[in-house]
N, C-alpha and C positions, 0 to 999 in steps of 0.2 A: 378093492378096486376091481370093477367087475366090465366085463361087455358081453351083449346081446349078440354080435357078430359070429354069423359061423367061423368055424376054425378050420385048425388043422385036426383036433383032436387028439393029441400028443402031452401028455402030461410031462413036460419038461419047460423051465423055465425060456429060452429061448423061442420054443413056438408061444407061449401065452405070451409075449413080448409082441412078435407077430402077428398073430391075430389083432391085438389092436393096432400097432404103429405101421403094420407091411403092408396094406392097402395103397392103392395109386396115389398119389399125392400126399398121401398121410405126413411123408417123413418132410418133404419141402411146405409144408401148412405150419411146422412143426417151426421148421428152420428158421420160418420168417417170426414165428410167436416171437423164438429164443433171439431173434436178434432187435426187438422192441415195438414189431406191429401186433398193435391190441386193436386196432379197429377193426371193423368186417371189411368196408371199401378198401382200407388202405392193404389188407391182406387181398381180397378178390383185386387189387393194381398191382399186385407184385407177382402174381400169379396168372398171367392172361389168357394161359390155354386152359384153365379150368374155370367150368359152370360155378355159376352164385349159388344154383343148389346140391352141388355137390360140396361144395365148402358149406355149405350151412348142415350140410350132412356128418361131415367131417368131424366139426367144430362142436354137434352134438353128442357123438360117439366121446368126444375125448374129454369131455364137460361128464358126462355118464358115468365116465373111469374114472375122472379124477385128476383127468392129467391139466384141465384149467377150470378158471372159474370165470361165468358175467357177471361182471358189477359193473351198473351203471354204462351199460352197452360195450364196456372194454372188457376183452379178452385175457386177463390176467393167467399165467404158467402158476400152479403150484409148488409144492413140494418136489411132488412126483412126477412134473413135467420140467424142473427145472433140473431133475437127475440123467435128463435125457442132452443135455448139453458136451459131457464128454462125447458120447454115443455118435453125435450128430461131427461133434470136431474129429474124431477118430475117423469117420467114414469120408470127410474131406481130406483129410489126410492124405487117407487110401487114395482117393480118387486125384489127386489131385500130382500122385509119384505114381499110377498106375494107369488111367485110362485119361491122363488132359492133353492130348494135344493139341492141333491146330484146329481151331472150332469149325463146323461145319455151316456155309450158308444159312440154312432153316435152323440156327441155335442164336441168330444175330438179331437184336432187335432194339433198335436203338429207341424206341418210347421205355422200353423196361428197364435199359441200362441207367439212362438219364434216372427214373423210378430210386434203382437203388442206389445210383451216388449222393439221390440228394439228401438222404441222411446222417449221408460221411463225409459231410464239408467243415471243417472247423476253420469261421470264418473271421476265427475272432481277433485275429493280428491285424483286419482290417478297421480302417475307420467307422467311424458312423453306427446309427443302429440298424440298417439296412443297408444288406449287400446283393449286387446282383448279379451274377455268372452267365452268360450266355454259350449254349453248347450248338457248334456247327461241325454239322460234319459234310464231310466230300462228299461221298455217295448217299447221302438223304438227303433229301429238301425238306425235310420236315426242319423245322426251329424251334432250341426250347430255350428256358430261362427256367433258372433257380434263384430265386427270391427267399432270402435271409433276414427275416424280420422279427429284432430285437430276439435272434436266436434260433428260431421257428421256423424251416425250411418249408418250402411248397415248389413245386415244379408247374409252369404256366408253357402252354405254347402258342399262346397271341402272346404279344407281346404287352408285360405289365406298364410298360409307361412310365419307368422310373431309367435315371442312368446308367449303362452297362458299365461294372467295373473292372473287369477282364471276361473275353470270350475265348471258349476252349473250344480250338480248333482240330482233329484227327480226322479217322475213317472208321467207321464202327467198329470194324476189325481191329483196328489196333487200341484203339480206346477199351475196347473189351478187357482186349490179355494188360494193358497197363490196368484197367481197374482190377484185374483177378491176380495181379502178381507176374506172370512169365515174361511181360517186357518193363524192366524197369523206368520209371520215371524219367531218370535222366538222361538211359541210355534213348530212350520215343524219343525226349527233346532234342540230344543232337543230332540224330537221321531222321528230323523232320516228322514223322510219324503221330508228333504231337506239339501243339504250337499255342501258347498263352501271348494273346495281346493284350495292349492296356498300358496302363502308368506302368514305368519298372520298380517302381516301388512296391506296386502291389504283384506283379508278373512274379516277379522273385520269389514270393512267398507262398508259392502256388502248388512247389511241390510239397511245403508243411499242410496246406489247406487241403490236398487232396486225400483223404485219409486211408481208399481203399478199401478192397472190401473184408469181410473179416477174415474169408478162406485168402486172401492173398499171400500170410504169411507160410501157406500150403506149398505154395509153386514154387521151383526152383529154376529161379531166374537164372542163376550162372549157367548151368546147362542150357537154358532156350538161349540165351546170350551164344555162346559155345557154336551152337548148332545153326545159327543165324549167321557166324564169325565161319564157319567153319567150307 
């Protein structure tokens, strides 16, 4: 496993790690491979503040190593890119008891959140082969819809023309720290901060269907709880 990228020039295992993975975006290119985006677009939509040719630059350097393979235009992890999964949870971790507070305005972006929830909806307590979420929030006017078809999430923001069967109402802010873990589910639904309408058949089951993101089990919700109480 080799790379062309200059270095540090340090013969120790740590900097030849860096060299290839320490580069700007390397390590979040990374996160999204390990968490099941194989496409280019679907990787360049989760990623919005980096260029298509810098990920294609990326995505070459780590093809070169070793750390994935293309076949058949998907982005597959190897061996030795799926070794980098502790690596990546260890540093969520960290970050997530050391530097997560209250998110900052310019970290809020509610096309990208919609982006990554719509992967983490398990929709399948509900009826039908097709299910459709719609997400409103307070302070955007933008509208989106998560269409669930016979399993196969897509995120639409005209409206798909099919029945809404519960719409998820917050404010980007708090929709955020519930999908990242620091405000719990239940605790957003009783102070309002978050608000399922629809049949209570299906409203109910909204906190199973909302699956979260993967670092959510990082945050430590009874502290923000505490801190919120306090």
């Amino acid at each position: 496993m080799t790379t062309t990228t200059a270095g540090y020039g340090q013969y120790c295992p740590i900097a030849r790690a860096l060299d290839l993975i320490g580069e700007r975006w390397s390590l979040l290119i990374l996160r999204d491979l390990l968490l099941g985006s194989t496409r280019f677009n679907d990787l360049a939509r989760g990623l919005p503040g980096l260029s298509r040719t810098l990920l294609t630059k990326r995505l070459r350097q780590f093809e070169r190593a070793g750390l994935i393979e293309k076949i058949g235009g998907r982005y597959l992890m190897t061996e030795a890119g799926r070794d980098l999964e502790p690596i990546l949870s260890g540093l969520g971790a960290w970050g997530a008891r050391w530097t997560f507070g209250e998110p900052d305005p310019d970290e809020l972006d509610a096309d990208l959140l919609v982006w990554w929830m719509h992967t983490r909806l398990d929709t399948s307590s509900f009826p039908g082969v097709r299910q459709v979420l719609a997400v409103r929030f307070d302070d955007d006017p933008r509208r989106y819809w998560i269409v669930v078809e016979r399993g196969a999430p897509s995120v639409c923001v005209t409206d798909p023309g099919y029945p809404v069967d519960v719409t998820i109402r917050s404010d980007v802010s708090s929709l955020y720290q519930v999908w990242l873990g620091r405000i719990p589910v239940l605790h957003a639904l009783r102070t309002g901060r978050l608000e399922f309408t629809g049949p209570t058949v299906l409203t109910r089951r909204m906190p199973a269907v909302l699956q979260l993101s993967p670092v959510a089990p990082y945050s430590d919700s009874r502290a923000e709880l505490s801190s919120m109480s306090a």
